[in-house]
Structures are given as structure tokens and as C-alpha cells.
VOBA-1610 file (N, C-alpha, C; in pm, whole numbers, padded with zeros to 5 digits, always signed):
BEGIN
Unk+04337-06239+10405Unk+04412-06115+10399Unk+04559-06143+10373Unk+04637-06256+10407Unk+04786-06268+10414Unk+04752-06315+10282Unk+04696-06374+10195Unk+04693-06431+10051Unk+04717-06323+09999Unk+04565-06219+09980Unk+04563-06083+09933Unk+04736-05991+09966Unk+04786-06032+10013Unk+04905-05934+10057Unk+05014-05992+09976Unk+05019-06130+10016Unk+05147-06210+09936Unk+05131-06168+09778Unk+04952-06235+09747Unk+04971-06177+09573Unk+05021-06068+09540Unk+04967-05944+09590Unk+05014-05774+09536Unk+05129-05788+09569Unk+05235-05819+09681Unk+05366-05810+09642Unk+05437-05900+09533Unk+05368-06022+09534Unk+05412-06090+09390Unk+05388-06022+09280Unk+05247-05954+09287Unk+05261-05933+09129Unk+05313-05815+09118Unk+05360-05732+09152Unk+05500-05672+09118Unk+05626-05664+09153Unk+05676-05772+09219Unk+05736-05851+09166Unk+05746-05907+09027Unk+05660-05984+08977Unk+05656-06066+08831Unk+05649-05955+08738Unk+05617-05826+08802Unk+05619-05748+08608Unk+05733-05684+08658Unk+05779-05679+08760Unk+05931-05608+08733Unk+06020-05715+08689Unk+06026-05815+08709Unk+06102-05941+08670Unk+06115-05963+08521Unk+05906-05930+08504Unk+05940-05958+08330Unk+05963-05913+08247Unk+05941-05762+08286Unk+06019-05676+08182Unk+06158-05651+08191Unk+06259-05663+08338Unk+06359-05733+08297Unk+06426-05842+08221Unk+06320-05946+08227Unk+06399-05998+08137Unk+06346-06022+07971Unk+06233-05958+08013Unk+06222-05867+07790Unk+06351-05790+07759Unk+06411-05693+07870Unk+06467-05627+07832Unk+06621-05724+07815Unk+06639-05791+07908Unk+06773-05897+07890Unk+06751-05973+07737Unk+06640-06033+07725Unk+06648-06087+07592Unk+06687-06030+07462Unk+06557-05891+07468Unk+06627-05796+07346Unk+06766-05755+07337Unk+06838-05723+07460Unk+07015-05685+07468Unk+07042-05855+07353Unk+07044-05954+07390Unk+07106-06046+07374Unk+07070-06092+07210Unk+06949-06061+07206Unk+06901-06046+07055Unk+06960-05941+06963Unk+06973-05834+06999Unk+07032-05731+06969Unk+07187-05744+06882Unk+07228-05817+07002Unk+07411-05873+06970Unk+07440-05967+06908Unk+07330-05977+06817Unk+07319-06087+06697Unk+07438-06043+06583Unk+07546-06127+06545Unk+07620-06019+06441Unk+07608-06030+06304Unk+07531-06111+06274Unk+07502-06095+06118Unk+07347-06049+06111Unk+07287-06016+06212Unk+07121-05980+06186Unk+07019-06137+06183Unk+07089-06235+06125Unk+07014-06376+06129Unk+07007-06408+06260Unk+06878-06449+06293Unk+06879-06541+06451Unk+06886-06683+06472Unk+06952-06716+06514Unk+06930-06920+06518Unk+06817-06925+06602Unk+06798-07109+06606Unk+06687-07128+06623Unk+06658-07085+06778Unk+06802-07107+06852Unk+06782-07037+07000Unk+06754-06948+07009Unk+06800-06850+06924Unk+06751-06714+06985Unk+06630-06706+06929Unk+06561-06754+06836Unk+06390-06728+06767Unk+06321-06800+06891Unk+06353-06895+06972Unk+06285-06955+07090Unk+06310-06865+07185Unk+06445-06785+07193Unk+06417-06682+07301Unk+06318-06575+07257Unk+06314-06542+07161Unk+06210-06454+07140Unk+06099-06471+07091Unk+06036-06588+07075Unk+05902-06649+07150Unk+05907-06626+07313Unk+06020-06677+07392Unk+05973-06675+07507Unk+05955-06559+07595Unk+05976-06451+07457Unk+06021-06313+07560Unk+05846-06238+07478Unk+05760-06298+07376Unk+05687-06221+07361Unk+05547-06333+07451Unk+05558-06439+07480Unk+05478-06525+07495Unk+05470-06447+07702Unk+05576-06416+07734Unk+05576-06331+07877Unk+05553-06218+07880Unk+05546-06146+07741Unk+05508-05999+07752Unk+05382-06002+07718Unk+05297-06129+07665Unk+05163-06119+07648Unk+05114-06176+07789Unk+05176-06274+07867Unk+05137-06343+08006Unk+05060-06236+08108Unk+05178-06185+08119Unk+05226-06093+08232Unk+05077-05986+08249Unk+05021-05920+08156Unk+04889-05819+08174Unk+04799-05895+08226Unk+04746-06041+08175Unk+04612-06090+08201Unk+04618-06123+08327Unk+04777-06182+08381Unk+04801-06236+08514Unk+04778-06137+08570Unk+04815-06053+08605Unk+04829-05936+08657Unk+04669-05887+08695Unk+04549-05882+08557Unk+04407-05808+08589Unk+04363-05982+08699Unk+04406-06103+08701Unk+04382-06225+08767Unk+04397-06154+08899Unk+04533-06116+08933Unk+04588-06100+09086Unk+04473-05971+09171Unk+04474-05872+09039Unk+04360-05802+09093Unk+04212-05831+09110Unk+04185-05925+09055Unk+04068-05924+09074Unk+04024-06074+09204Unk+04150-06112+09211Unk+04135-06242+09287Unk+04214-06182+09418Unk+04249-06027+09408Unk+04326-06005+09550Unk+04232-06052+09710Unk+04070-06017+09720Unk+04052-06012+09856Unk+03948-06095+09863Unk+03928-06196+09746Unk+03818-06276+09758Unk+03907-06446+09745Unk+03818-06542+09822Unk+03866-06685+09732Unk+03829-06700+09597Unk+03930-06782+09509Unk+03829-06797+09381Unk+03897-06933+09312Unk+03780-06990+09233Unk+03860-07078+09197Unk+03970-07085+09090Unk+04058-06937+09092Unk+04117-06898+08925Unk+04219-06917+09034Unk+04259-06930+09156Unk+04390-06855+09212Unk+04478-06985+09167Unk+04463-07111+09225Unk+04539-07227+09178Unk+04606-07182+09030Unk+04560-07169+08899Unk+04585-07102+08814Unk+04703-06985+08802Unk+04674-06898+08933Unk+04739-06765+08903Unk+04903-06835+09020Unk+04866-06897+09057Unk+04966-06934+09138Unk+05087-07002+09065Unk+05017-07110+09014Unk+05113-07197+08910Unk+05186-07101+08769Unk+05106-07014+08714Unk+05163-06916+08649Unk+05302-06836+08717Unk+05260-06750+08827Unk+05356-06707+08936Unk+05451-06790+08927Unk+05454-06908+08983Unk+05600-06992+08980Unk+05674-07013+08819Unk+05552-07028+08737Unk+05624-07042+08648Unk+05708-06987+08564Unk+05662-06776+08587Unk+05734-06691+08538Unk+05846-06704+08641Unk+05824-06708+08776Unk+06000-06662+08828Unk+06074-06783+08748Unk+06020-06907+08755Unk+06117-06985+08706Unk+06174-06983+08555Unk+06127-06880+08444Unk+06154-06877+08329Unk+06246-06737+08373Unk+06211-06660+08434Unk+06351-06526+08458Unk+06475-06561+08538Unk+06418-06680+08596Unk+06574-06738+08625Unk+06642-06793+08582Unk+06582-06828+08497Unk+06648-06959+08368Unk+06731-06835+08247Unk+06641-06738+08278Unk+06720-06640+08141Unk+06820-06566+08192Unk+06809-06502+08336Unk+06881-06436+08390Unk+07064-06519+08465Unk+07022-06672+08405Unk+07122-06772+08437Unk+07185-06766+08259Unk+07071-06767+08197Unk+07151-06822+08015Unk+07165-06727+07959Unk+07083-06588+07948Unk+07137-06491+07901Unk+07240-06404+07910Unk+07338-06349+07806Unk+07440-06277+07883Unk+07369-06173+07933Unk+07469-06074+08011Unk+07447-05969+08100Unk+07501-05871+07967Unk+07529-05709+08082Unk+07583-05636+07975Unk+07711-05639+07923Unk+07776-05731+08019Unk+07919-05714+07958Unk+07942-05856+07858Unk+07871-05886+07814Unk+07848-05980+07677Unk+07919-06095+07706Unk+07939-06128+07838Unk+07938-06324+07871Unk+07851-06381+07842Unk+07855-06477+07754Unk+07788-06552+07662Unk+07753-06697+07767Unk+07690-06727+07823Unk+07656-06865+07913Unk+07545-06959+07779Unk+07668-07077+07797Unk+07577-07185+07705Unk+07437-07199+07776Unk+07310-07231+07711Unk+07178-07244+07778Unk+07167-07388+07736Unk+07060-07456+07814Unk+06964-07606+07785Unk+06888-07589+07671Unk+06865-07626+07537Unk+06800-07602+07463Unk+06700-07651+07480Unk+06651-07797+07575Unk+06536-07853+07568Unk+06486-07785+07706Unk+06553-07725+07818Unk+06512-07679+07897Unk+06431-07543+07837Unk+06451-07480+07737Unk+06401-07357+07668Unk+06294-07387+07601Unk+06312-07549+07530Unk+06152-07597+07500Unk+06068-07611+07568Unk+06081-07679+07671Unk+05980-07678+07763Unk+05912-07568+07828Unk+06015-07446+07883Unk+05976-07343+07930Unk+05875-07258+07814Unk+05911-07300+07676Unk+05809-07239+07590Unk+05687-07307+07587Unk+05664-07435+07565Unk+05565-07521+07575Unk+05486-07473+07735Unk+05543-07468+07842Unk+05503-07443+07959Unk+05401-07289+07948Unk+05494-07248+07896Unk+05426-07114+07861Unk+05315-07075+07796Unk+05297-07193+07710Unk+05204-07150+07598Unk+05049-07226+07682Unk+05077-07357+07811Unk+05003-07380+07847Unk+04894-07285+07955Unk+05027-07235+07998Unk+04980-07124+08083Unk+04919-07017+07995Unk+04972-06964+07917Unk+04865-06841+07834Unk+04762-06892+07802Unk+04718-07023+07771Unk+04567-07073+07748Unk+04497-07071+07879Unk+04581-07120+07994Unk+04513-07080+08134Unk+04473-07020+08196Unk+04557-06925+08175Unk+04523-06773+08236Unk+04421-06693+08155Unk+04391-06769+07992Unk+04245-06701+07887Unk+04166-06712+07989Unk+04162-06892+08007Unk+04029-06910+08040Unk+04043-06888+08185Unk+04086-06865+08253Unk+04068-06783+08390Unk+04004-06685+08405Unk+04070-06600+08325Unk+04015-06448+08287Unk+03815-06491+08211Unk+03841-06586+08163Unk+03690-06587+08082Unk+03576-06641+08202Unk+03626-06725+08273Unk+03565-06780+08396Unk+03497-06693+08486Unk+03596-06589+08528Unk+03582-06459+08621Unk+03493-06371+08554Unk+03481-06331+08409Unk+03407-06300+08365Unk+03263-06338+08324Unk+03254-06480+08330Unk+03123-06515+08302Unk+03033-06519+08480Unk+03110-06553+08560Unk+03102-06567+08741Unk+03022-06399+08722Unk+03114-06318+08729Unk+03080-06174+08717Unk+02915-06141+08635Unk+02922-06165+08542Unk+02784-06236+08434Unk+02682-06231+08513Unk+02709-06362+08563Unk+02604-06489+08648Unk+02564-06387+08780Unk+02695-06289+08839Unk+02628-06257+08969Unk+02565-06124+08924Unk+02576-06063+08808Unk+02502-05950+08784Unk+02378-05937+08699Unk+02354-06087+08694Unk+02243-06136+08589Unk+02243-06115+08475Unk+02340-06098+08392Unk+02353-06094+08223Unk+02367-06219+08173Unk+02286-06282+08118Unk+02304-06377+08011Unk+02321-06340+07900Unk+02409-06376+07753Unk+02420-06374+07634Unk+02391-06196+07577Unk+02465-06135+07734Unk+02450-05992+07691Unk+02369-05925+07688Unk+02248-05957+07784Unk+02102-05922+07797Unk+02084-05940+07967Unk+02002-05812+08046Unk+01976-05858+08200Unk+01903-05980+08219Unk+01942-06015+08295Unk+01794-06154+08307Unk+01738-06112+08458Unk+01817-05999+08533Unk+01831-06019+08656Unk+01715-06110+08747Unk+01583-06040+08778Unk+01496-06214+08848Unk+01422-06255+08760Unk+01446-06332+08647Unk+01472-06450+08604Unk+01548-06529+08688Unk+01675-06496+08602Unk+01773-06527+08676Unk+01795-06595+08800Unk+01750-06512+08881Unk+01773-06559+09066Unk+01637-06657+09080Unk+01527-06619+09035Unk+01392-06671+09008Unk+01459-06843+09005Unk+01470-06865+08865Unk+01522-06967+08846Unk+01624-07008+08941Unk+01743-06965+08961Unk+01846-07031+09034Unk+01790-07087+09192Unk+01658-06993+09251Unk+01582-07028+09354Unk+01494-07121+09317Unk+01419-07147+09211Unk+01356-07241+09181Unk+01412-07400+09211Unk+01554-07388+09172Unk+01598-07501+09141Unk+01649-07558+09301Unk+01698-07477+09381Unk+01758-07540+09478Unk+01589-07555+09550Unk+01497-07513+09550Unk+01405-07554+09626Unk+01344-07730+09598Unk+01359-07734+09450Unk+01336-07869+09406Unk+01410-07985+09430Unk+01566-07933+09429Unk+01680-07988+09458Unk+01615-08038+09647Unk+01593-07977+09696Unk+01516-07970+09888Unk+01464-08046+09900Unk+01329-08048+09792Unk+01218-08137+09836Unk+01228-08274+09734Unk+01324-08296+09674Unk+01315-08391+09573Unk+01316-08569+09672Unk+01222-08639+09650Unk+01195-08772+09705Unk+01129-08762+09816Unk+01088-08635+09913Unk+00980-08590+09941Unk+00841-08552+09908Unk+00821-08545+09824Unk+00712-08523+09741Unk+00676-08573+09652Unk+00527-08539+09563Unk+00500-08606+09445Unk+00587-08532+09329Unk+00530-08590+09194Unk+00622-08565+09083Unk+00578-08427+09079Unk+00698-08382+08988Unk+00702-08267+08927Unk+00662-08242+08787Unk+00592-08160+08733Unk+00579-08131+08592Unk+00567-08003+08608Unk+00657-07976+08457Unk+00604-07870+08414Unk+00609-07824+08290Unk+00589-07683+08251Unk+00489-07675+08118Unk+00529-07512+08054Unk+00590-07528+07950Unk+00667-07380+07888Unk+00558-07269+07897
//
């Protein structure tokens, strides 16, 4: 229950954070004065669409991992740290509204993109994991019920798994 509690206040937390700082990036993108972006600001805005794509899947993660254990949370956790730590990094390098310009780490901005992009593959297959788990406990295989099949089999197996070196051999026959 204190997990379930910490996440829901994190995760809004993290989407108010990140659409602050979509919205800090675009100001700062914005105040571009010839319309051309250098290469910093095209990495800020990778890093501002690579968090506006993050942010939803994490988010259906936190819900669906709010009141159960699972093995996606490690996942949703390391994500979590990793967005506050990219809105602090922007909310440190980006100007504000009154257009103070703060030099940024350029390789610190690589990484946070690279970081990012590992995490959006993580959080896919998180999301795909939970979904196939979901699958497995409602008996759909390949988009078809199997339901006892399914359990049929999955009982089959741990009974064999029981008696295995107890008994004689096993065969069997399609």
C-alpha cells in the first residue's frame, strides 16, 4: 500500500514536471532569432519530444502496477528518476521567462538523450510484458481463448514437474 501511494503521487508529479518542461523547452526554442536551430537546441528538442512520448506509457505502467507487485516496477522506477533528473537538468540549462540564457553540458544532454531513448524501449517492453501476463491470466493465446487448455496444460506441467524421478518414464503422443 505505501508503494501504491508513493507511485500515484509520483506520477503526477512526473507529468506535471514534464509538461513543464515541454513547455520550458518550446519558450527557449521559440527565442531562436534567425528560425535555424543549432545542434543544441535540435537535442533539446529531441529531448522534449522523446519525454512527451515517455511520459503516457509510464504513466498507463504506474496504473496498472499501482496495487499489485510486478516485475515492470524496477523499470517504472528507474524511468521516474530518470525524468526528474532530465527536468532538472533543463530547468537548471534552460532559460526562464526573463530570457537568462545559462550555458548547458552538451555531453550531459547526450547522455540524457541516449538515457532516454533506453528508457522508451523499456517502458515498450514493460507495457508489452503486462500485456502478454494479462494474456496468459485470461487465457488468450495469439488472440484466440485457450482458456482450459490453457490452465489444463499449465496444471499438467507442474504435476510432472512433482513427480519427475519418482516415477516411471513419461510418453506421450499428439
Amino acid at each position: 500500500l505505501l508503494v501504491g501511494t508513493w507511485s500515484l503521487i509520483s506520477s503526477e508529479e512526473v507529468l506535471s514536471r514534464a509538461r513543464r518542461v515541454s513547455q520550458r523547452i518550446q519558450g527557449f526554442l521559440e527565442q531562436s532569432d534567425d528560425g535555424s536551430l543549432s545542434v543544441e537546441e535540435l537535442s533539446l528538442l529531441g529531448l522534449k519530444k522523446r519525454v512527451e512520448g515517455l511520459v503516457p506509457s509510464l504513466n498507463f505502467l504506474l496504473a496498472q502496477t499501482l496495487k499489485r507487485d510486478s516485475c515492470v516496477q524496477q523499470v517504472v522506477q528507474n524511468t521516474q528518476d530518470l525524468l526528474f533528473d532530465v527536468c532538472s537538468f533543463v530547468e537548471r540549462c534552460c532559460p526562464d521567462k526573463s530570457g537568462s540564457v545559462v550555458n548547458f553540458d552538451s555531453e550531459l544532454l547526450e547522455h540524457y538523450l541516449n538515457e532516454l531513448e533506453f528508457a522508451c524501449l523499456s517502458v515498450t517492453m514493460a507495457v508489452n510484458v503486462l500485456h502478454a501476463a494479462e494474456d496468459v491470466r485470461m487465457g488468450v493465446v495469439d488472440g484466440r481463448s485457450s482458456g482450459p487448455a490453457l490452465t489444463s496444460l499449465l496444471s499438467a506441467s507442474q504435476r510432472i514437474q512433482d513427480v519427475y524421478g519418482h516415477t516411471g518414464d513419461l510418453s506421450a503422443s499428439p
